[in-house]
C-alpha positions in Angstrom: 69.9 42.1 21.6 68.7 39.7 19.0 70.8 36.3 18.9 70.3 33.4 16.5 72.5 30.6 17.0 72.6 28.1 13.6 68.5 28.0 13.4 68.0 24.8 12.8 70.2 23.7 10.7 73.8 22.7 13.0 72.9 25.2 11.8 96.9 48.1 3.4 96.9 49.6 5.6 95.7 53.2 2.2 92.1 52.5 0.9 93.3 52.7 -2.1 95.0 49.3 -2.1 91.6 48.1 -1.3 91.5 46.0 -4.2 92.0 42.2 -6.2 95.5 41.1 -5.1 97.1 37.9 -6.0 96.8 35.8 -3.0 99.3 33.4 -3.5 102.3 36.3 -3.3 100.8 36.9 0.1 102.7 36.2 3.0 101.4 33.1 4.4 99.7 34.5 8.4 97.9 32.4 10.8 97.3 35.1 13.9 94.1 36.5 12.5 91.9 37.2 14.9 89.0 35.1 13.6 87.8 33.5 10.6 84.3 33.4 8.5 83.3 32.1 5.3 80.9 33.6 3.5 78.1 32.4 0.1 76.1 33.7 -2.0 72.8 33.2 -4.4 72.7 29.8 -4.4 69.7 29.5 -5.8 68.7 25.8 -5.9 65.8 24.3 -7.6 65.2 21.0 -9.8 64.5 22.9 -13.0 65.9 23.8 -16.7 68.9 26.3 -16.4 68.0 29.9 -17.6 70.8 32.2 -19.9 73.8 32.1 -17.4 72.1 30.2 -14.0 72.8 27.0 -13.7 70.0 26.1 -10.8 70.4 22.4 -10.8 74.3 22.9 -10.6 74.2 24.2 -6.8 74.4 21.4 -4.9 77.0 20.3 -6.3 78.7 23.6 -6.0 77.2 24.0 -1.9 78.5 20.6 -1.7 82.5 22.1 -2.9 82.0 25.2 -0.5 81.1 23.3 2.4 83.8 20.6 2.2 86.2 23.6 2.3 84.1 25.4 4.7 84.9 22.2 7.0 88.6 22.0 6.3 88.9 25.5 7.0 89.6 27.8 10.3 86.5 29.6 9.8 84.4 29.8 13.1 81.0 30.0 11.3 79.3 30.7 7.9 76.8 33.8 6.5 74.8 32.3 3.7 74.0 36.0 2.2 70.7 34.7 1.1 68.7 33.4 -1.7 69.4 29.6 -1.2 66.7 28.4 -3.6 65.3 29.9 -7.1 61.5 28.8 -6.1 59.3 25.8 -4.7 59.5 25.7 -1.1 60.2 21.7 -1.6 63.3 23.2 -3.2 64.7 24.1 0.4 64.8 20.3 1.5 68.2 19.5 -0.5 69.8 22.7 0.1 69.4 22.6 3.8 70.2 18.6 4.0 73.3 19.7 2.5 74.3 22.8 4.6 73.4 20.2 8.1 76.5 18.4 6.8 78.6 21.7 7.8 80.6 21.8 11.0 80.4 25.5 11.0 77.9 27.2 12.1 75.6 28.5 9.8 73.7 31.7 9.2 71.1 32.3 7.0 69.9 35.8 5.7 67.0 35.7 3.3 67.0 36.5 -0.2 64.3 37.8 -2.3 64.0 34.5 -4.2 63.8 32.8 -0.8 60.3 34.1 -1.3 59.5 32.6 -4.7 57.2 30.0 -3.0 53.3 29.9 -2.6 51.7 32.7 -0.4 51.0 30.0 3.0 54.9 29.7 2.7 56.2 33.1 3.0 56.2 33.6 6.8 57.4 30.1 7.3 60.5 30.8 5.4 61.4 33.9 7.2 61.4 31.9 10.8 63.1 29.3 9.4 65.9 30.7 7.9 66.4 33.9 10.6 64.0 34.1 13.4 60.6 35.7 13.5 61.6 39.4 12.3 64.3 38.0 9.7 67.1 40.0 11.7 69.5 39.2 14.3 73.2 39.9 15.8 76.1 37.7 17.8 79.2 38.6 19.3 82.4 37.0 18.7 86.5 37.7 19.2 85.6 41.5 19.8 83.0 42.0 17.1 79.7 42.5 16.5 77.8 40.8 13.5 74.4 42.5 12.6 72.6 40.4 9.9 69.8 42.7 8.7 66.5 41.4 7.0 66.6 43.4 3.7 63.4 41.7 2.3 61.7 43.5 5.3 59.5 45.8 2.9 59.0 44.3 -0.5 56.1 43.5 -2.7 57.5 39.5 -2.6 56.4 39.5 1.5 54.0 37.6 3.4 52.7 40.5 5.2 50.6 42.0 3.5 50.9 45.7 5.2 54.9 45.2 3.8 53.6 44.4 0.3 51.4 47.8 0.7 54.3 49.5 1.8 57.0 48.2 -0.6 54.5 49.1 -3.6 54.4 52.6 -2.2 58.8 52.9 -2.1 58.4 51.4 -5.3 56.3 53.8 -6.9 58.2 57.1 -5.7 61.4 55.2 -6.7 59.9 55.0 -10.8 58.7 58.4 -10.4 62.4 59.9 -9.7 63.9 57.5 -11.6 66.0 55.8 -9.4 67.9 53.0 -10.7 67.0 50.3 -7.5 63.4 51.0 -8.9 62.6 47.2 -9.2 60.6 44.9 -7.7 63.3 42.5 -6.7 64.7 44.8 -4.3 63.3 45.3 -0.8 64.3 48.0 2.1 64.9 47.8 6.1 61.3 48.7 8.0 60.8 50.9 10.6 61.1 48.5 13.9 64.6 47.2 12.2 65.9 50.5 11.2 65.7 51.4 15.3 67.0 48.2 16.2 69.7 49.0 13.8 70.4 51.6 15.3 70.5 50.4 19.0 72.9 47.5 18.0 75.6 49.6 16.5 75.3 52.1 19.5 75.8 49.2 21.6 78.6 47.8 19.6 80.4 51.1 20.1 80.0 51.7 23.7 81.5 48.6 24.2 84.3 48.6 21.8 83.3 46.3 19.4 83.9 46.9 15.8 80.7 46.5 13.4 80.3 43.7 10.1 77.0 44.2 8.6 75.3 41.8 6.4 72.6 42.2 4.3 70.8 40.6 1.3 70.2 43.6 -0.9 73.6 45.4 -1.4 73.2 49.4 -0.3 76.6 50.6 -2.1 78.1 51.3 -4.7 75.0 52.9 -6.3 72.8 50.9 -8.8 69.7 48.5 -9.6 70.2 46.0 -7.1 70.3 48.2 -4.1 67.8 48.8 -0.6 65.5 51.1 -1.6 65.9 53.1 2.0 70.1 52.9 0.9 70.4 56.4 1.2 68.8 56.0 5.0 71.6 53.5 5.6 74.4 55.2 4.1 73.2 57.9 6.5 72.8 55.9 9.7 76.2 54.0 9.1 78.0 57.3 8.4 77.9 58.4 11.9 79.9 55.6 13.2 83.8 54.6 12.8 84.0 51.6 14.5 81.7 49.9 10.8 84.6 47.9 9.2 82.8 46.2 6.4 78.8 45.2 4.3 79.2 42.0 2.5 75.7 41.4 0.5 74.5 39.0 -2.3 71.9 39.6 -4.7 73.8 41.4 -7.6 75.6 38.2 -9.2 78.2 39.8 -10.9 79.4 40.7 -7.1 80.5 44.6 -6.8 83.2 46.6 -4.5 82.3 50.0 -3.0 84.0 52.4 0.1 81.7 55.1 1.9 82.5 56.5 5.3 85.4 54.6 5.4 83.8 51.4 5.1 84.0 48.3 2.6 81.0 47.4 1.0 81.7 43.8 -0.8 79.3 42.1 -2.8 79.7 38.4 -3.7 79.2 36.8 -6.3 76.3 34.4 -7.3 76.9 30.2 -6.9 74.3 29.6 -9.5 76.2 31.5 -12.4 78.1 29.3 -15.2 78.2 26.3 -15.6 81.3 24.7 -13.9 82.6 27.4 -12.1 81.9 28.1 -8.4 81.9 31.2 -6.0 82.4 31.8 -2.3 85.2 33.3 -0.1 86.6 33.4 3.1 87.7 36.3 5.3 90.3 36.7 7.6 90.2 39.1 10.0 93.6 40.6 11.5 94.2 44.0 13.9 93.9 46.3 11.2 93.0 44.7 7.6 90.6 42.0 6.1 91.7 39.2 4.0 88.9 37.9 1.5 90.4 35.3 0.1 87.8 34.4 -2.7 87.2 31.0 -4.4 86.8 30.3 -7.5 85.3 33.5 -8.9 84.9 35.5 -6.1 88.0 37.9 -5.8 90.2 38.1 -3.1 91.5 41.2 -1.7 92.9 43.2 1.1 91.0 45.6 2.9 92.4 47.8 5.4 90.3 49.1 8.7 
């Protein structure tokens, strides 16, 4: 099994309640079995704001998360990936920033990690998550995959990936598919086996499954993995999956397939003044995502 440990950086019980609730008419628990905070599409970089993205905002907003992060319970963080807009200088303040954490912290790239010259690319993979960009820990019970969803994608540093990614691409325009875009990426070949090895694992020895991931793969629409279909498939034959939390489509999104939550946050960068992040709770048969800001909170059952 894969294991990255910080990098280098300190580094309800019906789906159908799955939902926004008001958190502050929730009973007050503290037995949760763990705790985890989780940010998204940060998106950093010194330059002019563009329509709704504030870039030069997000340290300021990192700075808010990670003071709560701090006062919190949570045991580590998942950065969900994309913590610049572009310029690899760009990742110097971000990461100063995230060393100030006492969490530890988890990166998962982000296609706009990428935005940085071509002698760059493969150095930002390593640095954020390891060589292959993919990775898992155990904790309380639990398994954590952190998948590598900029794998395949015409933004890559290998070039047999960009080759690859260009093909997807091209069958994707050709049946109209709405992921068809070249800010989307999909899980490769090696990972999709390793994929699959960590979540037979994970259920042979009791563990129940969060995935993470970049690129959202449900509900359905432009932001998605190209290979989401795949996915959905692979994920489908399990029951022991409890939840996907991704990044990448700012607006955030909710989906449930196979009996598992799909959650995507939403994007730091957007707005002006208002921030985005959330913490989740994890109790013996529901989630708690309590979101900040305006990420939404809700309760999902498992």
């Amino acid at each position: 099994m894969t294991r990255i440990f910080v990098l280098f950086f300190s580094i309800l019980t019906a789906i159908p309640a799955a939902g926004p609730i008001n958190m502050t008419k929730e009973k007050q628990e503290d037995n949760a079995i763990l705790t985890f905070g989780l940010i998204a599409d940060i998106q950093y970089c010194d330059c002019e704001n563009h329509g709704t993205r504030y870039y030069s905002h997000s340290l300021a907003k990192l700075t808010e998360a990670i003071e709560d992060f701090n006062n919190s319970k949570a045991e580590f963080i998942i950065n969900l990936g994309d913590l610049i807009e572009k310029d690899f200088k760009s990742f110097q303040p971000v990461l100063e920033l995230m060393r100030k954490s006492k969490r530890a912290v988890f990166h998962l790239p982000g296609n706009h990690d990428y935005s940085v010259r071509q002698r760059y690319k493969n150095r930002v993979t390593r640095m954020l998550a390891g060589e292959d960009g993919y990775y898992s820990f155990s904790k309380g019970g639990f398994r954590f995959i952190a998948l590598n969803s900029c794998d395949i994608s015409t933004y890559s540093g290998s070039l047999r990936s960009r080759f690859k990614a260009g093909t997807m691409l091209a069958r994707l325009q050709r049946e109209g598919h709405k992921n068809a875009f070249d800010w989307n990426g999909a899980i490769g070949r090696k990972q999709v086996r390793w994929f699959k090895s960590e979540l037979a694992e994970a259920r042979e020895m009791g563990q129940g499954v969060f995935i993470f991931s970049h690129h959202p793969v449900a509900p359905e629409g432009a932001h998605n993995l190209y290979n989401r279909e795949e996915m959905l498939e692979i994920v489908s034959a399990y029951d022991n999956i409890i939840a996907w939390f991704s990044g990448h489509k700012h607006e955030g999104d909710y989906g449930y397939y196979s009996d598992i939550h799909f959650v995507t946050l939403q994007a730091v960068v957007e707005t002006a003044n208002t921030n985005s992040w959330a913490m989740v709770e994890v109790y013996e048969n529901y989630l708690l995502l309590k979101g900040r800001g305006r990420e939404e909170s809700r309760k999902l059952a498992w």
